[in-house]
Backbone as JSON Lines, residues from 0, in Angstrom:
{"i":0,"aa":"X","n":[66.97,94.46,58.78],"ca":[67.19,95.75,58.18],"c":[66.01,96.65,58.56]}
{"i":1,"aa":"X","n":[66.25,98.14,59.08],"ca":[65.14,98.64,59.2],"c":[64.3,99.33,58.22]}
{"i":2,"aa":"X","n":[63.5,99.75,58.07],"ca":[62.6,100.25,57.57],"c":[63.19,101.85,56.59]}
{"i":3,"aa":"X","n":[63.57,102.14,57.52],"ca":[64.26,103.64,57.75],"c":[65.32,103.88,56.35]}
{"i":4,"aa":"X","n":[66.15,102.74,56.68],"ca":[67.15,102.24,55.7],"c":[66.45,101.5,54.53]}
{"i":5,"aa":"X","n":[65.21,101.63,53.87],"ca":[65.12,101.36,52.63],"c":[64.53,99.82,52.96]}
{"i":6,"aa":"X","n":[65.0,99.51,53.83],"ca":[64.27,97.51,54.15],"c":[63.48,97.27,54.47]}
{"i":7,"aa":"X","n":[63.06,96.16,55.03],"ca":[61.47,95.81,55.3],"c":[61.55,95.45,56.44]}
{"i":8,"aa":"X","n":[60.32,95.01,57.23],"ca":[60.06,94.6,58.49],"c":[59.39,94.01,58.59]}
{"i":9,"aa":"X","n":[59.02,92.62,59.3],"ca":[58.19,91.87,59.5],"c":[56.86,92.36,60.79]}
{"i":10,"aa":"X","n":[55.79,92.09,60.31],"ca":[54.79,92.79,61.56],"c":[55.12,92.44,62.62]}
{"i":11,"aa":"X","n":[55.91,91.0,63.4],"ca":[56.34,90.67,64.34],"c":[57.33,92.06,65.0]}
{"i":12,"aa":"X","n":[58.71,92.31,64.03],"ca":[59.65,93.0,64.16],"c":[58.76,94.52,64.48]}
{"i":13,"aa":"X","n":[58.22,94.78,63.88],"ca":[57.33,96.38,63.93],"c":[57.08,96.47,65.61]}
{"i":14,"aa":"X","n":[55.96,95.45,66.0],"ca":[55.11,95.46,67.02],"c":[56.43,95.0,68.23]}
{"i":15,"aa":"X","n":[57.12,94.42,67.8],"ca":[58.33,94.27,69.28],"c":[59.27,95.96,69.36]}
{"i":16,"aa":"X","n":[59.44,97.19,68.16],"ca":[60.21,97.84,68.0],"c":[58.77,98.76,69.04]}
{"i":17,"aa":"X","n":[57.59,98.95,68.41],"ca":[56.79,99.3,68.91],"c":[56.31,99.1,70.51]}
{"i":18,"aa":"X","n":[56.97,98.36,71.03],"ca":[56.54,97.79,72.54],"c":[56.86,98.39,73.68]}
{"i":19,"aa":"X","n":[58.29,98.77,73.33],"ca":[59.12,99.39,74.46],"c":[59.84,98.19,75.31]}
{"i":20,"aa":"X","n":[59.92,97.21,74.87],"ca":[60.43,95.78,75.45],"c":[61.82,96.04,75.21]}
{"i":21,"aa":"X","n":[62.46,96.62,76.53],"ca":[63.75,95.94,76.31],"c":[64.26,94.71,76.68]}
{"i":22,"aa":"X","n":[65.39,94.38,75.76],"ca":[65.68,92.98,76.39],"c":[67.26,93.24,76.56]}
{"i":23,"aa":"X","n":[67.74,91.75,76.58],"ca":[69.2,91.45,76.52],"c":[70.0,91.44,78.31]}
{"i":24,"aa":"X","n":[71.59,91.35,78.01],"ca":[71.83,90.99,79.32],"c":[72.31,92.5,79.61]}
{"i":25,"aa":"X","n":[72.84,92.27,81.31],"ca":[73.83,93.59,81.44],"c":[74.66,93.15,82.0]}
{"i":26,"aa":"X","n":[75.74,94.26,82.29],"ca":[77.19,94.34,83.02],"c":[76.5,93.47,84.02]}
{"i":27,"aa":"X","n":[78.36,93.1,84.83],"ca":[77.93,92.36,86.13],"c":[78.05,93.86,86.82]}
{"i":28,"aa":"X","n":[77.17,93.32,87.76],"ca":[77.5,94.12,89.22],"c":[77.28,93.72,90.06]}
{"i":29,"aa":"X","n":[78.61,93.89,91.04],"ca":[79.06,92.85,92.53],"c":[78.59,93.57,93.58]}
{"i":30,"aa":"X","n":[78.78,92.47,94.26],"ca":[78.84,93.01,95.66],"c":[79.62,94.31,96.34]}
{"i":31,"aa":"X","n":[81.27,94.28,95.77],"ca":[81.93,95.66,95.89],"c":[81.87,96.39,95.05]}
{"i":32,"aa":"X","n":[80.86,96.74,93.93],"ca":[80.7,97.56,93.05],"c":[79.54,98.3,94.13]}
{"i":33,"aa":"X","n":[78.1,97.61,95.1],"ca":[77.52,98.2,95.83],"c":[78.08,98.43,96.99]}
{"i":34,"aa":"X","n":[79.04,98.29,97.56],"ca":[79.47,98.85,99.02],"c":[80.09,100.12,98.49]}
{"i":35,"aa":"X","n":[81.07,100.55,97.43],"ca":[82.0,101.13,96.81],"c":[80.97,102.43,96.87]}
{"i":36,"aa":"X","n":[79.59,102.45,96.86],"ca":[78.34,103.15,96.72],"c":[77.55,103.8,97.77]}
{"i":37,"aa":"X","n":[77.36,102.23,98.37],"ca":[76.76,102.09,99.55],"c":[77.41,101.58,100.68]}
{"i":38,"aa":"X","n":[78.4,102.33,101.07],"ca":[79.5,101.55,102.33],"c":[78.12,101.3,103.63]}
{"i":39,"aa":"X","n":[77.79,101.87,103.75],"ca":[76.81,101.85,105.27],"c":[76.16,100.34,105.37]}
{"i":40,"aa":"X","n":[76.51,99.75,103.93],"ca":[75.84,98.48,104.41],"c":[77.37,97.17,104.38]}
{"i":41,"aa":"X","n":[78.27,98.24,104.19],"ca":[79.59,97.11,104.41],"c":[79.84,96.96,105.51]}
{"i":42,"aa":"X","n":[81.14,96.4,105.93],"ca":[81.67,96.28,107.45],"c":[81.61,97.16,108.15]}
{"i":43,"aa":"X","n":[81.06,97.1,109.46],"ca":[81.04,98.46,110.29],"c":[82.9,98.14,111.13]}
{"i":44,"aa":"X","n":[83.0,98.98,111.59],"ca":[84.22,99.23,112.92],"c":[84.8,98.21,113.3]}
{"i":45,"aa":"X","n":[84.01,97.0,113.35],"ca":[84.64,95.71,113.85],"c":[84.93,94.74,112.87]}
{"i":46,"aa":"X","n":[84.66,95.31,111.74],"ca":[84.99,94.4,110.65],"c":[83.88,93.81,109.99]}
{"i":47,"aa":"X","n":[82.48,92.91,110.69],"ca":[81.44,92.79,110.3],"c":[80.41,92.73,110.0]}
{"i":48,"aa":"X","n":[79.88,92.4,108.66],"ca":[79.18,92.89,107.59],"c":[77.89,93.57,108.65]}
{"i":49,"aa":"X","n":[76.92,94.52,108.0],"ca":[75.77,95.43,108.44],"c":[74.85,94.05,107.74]}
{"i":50,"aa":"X","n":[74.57,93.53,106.83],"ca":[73.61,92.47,106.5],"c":[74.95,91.59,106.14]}
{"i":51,"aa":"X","n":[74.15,90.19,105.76],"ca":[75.18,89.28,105.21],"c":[75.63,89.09,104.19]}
{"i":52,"aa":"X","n":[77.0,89.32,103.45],"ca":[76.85,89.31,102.04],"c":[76.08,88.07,101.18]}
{"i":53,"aa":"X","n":[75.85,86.69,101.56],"ca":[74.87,86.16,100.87],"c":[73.54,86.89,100.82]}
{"i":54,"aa":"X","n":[73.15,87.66,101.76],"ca":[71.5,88.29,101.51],"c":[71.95,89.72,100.71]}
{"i":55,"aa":"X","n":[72.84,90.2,100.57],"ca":[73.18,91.24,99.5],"c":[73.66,90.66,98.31]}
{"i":56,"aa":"X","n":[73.84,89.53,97.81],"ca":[74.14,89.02,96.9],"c":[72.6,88.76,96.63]}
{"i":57,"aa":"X","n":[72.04,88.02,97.67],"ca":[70.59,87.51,96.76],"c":[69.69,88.9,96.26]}
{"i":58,"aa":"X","n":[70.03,89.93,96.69],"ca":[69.24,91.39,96.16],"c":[69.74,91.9,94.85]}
{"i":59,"aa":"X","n":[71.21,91.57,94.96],"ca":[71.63,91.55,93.93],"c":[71.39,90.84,92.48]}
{"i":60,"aa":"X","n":[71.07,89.76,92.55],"ca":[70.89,89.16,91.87],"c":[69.52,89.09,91.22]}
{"i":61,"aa":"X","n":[68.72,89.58,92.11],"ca":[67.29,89.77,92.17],"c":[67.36,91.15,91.25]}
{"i":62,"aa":"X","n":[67.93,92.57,91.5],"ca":[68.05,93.42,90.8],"c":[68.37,93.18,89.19]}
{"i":63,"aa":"X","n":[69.54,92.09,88.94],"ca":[69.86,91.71,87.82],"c":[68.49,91.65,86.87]}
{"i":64,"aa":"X","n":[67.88,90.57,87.86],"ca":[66.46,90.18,86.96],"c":[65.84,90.91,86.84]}
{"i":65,"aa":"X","n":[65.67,92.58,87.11],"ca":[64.37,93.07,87.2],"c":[65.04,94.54,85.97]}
{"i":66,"aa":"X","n":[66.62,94.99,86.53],"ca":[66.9,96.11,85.99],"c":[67.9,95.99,85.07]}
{"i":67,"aa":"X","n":[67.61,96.3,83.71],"ca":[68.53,95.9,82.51],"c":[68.86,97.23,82.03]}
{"i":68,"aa":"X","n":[70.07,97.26,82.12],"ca":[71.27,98.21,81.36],"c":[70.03,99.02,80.19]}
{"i":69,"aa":"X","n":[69.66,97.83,79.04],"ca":[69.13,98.24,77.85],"c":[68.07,99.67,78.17]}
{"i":70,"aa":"X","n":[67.48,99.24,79.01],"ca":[65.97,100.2,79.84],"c":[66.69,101.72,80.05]}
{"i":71,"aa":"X","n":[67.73,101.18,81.31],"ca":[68.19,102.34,81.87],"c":[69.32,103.08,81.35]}
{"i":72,"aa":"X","n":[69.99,102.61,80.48],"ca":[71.05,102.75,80.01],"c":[72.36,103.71,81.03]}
{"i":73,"aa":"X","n":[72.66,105.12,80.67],"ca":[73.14,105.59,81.48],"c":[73.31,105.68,83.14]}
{"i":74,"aa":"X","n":[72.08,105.55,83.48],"ca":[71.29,104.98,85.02],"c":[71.16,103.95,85.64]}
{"i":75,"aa":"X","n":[71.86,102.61,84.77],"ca":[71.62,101.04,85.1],"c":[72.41,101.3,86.35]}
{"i":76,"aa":"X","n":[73.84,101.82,86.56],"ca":[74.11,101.29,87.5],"c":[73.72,101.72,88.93]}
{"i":77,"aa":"X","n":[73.4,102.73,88.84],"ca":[72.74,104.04,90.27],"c":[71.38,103.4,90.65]}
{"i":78,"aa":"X","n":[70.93,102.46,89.84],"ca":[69.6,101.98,89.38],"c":[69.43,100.86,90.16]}
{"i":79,"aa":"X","n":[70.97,99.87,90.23],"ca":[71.11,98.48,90.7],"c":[71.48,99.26,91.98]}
{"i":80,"aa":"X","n":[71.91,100.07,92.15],"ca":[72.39,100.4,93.64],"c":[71.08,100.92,94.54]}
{"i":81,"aa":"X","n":[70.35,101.79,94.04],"ca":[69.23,101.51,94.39],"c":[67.99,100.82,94.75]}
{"i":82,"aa":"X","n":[68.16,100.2,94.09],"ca":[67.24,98.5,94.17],"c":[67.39,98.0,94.7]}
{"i":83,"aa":"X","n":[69.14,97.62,95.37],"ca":[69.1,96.69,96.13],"c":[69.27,97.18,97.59]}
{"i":84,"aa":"X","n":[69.99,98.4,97.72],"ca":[70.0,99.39,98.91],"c":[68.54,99.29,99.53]}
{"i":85,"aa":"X","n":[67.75,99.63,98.93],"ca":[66.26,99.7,98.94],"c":[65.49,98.06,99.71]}
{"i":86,"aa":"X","n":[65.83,97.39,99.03],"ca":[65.53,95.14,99.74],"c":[66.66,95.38,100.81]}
{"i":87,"aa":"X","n":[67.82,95.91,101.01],"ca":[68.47,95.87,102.12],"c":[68.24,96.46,103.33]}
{"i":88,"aa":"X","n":[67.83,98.01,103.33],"ca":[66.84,98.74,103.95],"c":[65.73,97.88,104.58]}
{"i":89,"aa":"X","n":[64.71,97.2,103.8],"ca":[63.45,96.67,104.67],"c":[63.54,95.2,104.91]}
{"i":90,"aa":"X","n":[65.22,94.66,104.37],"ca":[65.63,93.62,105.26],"c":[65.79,94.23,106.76]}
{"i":91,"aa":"X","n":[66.6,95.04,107.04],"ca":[67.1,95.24,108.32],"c":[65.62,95.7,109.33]}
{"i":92,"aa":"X","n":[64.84,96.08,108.48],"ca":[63.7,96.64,109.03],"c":[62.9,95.12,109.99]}
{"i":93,"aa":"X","n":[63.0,94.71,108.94],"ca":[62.32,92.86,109.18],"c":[63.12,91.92,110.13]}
{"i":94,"aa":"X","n":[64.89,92.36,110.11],"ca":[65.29,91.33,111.06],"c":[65.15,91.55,112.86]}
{"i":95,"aa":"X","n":[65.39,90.49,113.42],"ca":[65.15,90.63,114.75],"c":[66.26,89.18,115.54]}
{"i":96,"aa":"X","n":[66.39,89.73,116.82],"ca":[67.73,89.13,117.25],"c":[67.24,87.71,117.3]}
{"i":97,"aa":"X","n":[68.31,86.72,117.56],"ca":[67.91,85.25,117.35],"c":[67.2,84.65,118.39]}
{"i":98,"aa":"X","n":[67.74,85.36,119.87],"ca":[67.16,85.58,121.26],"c":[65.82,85.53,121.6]}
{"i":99,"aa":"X","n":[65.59,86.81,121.03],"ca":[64.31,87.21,120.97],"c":[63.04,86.67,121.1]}
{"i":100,"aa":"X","n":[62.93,85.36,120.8],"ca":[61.98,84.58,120.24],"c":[61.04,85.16,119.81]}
{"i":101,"aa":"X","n":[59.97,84.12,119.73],"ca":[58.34,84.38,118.5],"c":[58.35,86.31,118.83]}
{"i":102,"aa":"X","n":[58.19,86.47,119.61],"ca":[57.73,87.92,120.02],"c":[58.21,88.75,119.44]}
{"i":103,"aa":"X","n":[59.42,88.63,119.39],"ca":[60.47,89.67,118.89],"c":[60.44,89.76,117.3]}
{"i":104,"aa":"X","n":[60.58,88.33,116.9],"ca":[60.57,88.03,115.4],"c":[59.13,89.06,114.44]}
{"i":105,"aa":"X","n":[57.93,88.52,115.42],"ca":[56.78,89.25,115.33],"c":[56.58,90.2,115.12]}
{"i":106,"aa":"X","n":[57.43,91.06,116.07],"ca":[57.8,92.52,116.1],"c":[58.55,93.31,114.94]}
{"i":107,"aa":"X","n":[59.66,92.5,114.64],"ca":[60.44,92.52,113.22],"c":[59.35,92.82,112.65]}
{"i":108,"aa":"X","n":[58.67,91.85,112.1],"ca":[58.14,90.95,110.79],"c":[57.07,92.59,110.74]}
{"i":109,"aa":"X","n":[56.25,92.72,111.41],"ca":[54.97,93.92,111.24],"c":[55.08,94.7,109.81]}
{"i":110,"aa":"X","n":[54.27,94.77,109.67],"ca":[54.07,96.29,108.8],"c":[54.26,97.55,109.09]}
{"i":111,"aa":"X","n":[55.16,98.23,109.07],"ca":[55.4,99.83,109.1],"c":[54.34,101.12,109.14]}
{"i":112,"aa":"X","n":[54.12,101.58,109.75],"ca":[52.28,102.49,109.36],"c":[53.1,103.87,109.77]}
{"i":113,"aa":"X","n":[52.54,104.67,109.67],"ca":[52.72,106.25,109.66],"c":[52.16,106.33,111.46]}
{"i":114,"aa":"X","n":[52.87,106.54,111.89],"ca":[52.3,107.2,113.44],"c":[52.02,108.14,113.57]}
{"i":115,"aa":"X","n":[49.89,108.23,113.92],"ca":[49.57,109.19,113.9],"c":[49.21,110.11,115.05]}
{"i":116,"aa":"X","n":[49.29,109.27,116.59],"ca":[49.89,110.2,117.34],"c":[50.36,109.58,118.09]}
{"i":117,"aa":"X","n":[50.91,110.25,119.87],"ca":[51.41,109.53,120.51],"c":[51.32,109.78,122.31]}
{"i":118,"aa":"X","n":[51.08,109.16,123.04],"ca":[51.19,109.57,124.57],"c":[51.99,109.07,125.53]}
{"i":119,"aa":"X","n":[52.44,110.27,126.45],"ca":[53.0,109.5,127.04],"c":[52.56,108.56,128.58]}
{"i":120,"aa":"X","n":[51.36,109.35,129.55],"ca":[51.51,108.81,130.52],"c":[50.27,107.21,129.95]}
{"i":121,"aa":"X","n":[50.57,105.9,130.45],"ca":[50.18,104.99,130.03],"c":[50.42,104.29,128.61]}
{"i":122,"aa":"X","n":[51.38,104.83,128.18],"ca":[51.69,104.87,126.92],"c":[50.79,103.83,125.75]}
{"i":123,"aa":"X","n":[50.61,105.21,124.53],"ca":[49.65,105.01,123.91],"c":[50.52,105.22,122.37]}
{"i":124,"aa":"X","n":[50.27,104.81,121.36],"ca":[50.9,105.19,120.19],"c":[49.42,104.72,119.23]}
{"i":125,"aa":"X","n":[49.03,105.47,118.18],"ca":[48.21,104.83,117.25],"c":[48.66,105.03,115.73]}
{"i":126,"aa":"X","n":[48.59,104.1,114.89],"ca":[49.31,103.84,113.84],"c":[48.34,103.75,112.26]}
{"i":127,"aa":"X","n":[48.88,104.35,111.5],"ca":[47.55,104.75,110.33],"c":[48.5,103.88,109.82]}
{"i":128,"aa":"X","n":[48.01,102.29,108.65],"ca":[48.75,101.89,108.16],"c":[47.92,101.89,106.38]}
{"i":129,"aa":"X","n":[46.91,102.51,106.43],"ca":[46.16,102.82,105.17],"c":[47.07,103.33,104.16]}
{"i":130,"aa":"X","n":[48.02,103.81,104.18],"ca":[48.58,104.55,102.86],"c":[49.52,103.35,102.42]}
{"i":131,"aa":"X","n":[49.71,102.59,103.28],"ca":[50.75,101.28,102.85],"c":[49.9,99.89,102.13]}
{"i":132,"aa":"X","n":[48.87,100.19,103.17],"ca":[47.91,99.17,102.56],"c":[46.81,99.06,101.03]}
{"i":133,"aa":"X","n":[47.0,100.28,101.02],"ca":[46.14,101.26,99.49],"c":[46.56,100.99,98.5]}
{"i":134,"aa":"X","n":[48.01,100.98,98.84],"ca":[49.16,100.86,97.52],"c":[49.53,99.74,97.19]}
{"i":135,"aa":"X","n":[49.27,98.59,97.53],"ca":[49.77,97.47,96.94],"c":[49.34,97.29,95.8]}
{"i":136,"aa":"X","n":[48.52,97.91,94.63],"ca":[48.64,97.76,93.46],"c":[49.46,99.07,92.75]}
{"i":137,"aa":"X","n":[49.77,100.05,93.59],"ca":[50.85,100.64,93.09],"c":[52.7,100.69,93.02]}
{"i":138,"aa":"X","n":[52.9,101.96,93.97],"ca":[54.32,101.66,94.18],"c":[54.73,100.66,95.79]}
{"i":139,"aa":"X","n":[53.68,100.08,95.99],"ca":[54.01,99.09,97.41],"c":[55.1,99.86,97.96]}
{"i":140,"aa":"X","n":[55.74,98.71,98.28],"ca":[56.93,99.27,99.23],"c":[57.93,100.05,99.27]}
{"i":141,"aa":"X","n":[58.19,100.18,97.56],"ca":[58.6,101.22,96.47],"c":[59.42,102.49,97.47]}
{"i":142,"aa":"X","n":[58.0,102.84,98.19],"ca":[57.82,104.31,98.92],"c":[58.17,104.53,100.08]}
{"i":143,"aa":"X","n":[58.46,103.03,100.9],"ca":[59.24,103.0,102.28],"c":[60.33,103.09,102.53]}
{"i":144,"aa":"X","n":[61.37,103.67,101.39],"ca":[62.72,103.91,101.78],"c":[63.4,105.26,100.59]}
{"i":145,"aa":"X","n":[63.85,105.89,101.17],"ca":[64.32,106.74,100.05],"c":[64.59,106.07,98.57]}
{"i":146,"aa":"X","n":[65.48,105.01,98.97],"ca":[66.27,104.42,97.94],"c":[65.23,103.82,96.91]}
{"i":147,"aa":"X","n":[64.13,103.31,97.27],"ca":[62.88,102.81,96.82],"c":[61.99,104.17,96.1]}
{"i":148,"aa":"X","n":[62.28,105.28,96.98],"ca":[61.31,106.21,96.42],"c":[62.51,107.24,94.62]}
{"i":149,"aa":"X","n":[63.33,106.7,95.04],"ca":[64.33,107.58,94.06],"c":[63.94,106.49,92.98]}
{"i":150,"aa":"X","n":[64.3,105.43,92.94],"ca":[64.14,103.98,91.92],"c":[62.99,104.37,91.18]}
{"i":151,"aa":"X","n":[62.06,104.4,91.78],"ca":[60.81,105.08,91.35],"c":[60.49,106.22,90.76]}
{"i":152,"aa":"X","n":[60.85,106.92,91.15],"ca":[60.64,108.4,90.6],"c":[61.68,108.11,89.23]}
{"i":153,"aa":"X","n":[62.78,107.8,89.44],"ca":[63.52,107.64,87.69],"c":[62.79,106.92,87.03]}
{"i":154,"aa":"X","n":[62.79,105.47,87.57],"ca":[62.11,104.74,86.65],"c":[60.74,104.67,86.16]}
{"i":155,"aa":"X","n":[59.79,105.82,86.49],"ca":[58.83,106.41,85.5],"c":[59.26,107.19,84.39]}
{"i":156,"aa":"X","n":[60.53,107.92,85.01],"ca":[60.93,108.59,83.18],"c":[61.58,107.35,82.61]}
{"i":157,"aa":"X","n":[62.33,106.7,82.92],"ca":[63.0,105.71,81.86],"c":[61.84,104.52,81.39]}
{"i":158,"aa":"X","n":[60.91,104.4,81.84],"ca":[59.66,103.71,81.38],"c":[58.65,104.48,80.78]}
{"i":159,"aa":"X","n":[58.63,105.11,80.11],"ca":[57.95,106.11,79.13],"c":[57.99,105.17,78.22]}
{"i":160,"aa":"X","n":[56.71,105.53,77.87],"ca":[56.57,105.06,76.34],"c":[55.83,103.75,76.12]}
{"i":161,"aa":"X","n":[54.89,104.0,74.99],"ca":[54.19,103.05,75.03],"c":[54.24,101.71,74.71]}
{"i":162,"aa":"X","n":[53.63,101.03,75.24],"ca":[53.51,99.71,75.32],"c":[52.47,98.48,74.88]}
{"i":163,"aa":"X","n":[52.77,97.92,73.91],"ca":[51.51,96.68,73.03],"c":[51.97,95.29,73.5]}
{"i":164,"aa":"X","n":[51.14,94.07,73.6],"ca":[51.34,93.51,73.7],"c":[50.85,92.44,72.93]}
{"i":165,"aa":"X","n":[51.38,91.83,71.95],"ca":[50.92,91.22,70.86],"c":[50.64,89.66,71.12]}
């Protein structure tokens, strides 16, 4: 019973109402609930898939764990589409053909940096990767994809509010 209503509260109950902890489960959301959204990562022209639906399922599922209905409420689902659009994005960034070998994979695998300039005769490119590297106690990778940078930008307003930890 709350407080509000004439009842009592246990200091436990206070300090969890006080936390900003949401909990509980949410809706499912599938795989064709995100293509329905995000087609660009469904079947292209020939029928198949842009990633594999097991590695869009595992983002999926990964989103489950991180983004709860309760938090976002109205926004959960634009929220899961984002999230995982976003791990799908710097999957494709990361993959590399099977061919390819070590080199190629290598090439995949790198870190992304801001190119800060470029030449052409002898070809020269130099790469500032400081703003990626700065941030790993902030929004990390958050910021390398639109879909990552939108997730973010909401989910500072829907994470308002303060927070105890008892």
């Amino acid at each position: 019973m709350s407080i509000a209503n004439g009842g009592t509260m246990s200091a436990a109950g206070i300090i969890g109402v006080a936390s900003n902890v949401r909990t509980g489960s949410s809706p499912a959301f599938t795989f064709d609930d995100f293509i329905a959204v995000y087609p660009q990562f469904g079947p292209n022209t020939e029928q198949a898939y842009v990633i594999p639906q097991a590695i869009v399922q595992m983002y999926i599922d990964l989103a489950d764990a991180c983004i709860k209905e309760a938090r976002w409420r109205a926004y959960w689902k634009v929220a899961m589409g984002w999230f995982v659009a976003h791990f799908c994005t710097m999957y494709l960034q990361g993959t590399a053909d099977p061919d390819s070998g070590a080199a190629g994979v290598l090439q995949a695998g790198r870190a992304r940096g801001l190119i800060t300039s470029k030449s052409a005769g002898d070809v020269s490119v130099s790469t500032d990767y400081s703003m990626v590297a700065q941030d790993l106690e902030g929004w990390a990778s958050w910021k390398l994809t639109t879909y990552g940078q939108q997730l973010a930008t909401i989910g500072r307003l829907v994470g308002k509010g303060g927070m105890y930890v008892y």
